[in-house]
N, C-alpha and C positions, 0 to 999 in steps of 0.2 A: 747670658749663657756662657760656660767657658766650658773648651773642649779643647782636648788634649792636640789635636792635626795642629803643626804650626805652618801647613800650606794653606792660606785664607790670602781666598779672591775677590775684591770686591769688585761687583761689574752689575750689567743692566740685561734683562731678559730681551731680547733682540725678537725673540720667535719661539715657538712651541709646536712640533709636529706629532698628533698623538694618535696611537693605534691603538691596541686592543686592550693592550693589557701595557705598555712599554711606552713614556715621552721623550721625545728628542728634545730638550731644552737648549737654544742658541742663545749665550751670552754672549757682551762687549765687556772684556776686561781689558782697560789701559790699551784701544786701541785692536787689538785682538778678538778672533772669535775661537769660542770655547763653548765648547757641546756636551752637555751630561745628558744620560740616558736614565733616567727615574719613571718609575712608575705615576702612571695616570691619577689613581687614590692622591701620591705623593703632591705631583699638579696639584691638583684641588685641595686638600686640606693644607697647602701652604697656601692660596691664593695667587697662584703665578699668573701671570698674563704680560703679553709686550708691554716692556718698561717699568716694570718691576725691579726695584734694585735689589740685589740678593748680595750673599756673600757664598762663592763657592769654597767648598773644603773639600782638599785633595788628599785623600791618605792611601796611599799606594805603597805595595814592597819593591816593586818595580818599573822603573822606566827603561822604555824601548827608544832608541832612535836608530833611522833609518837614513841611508841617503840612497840619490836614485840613480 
């Protein structure tokens, strides 16, 4: 598959917390954890489940950072 995002994360599904309609997906990339919010459907028809290696792709207009 090629796609145009050249933010590609490769990492391992840590966890999955699903609600109604919305999943919480917790990756480990390089050490880190990284949370996308996809839909349920999306879960399923990719076959997620803990330790699944996926590749996330980040296509944002913007980042925020914050300090405290």
């Amino acid at each position: 598959m090629k796609i145009s995002a050249r933010n590609q994360l490769q990492g391992t599904v840590k966890g999955i917390t699903r609600g109604d309609a919305i999943a919480n997906v917790a990756l480990e990339v390089a050490g880190q954890r990284l949370v996308a919010s996809i839909t349920v459907e999306a879960v399923e028809d990719l076959g997620l489940s803990e330790g699944t290696e996926v590749t996330a792709v980040i296509k944002a207009s913007d980042v925020m950072i914050a300090t405290g």
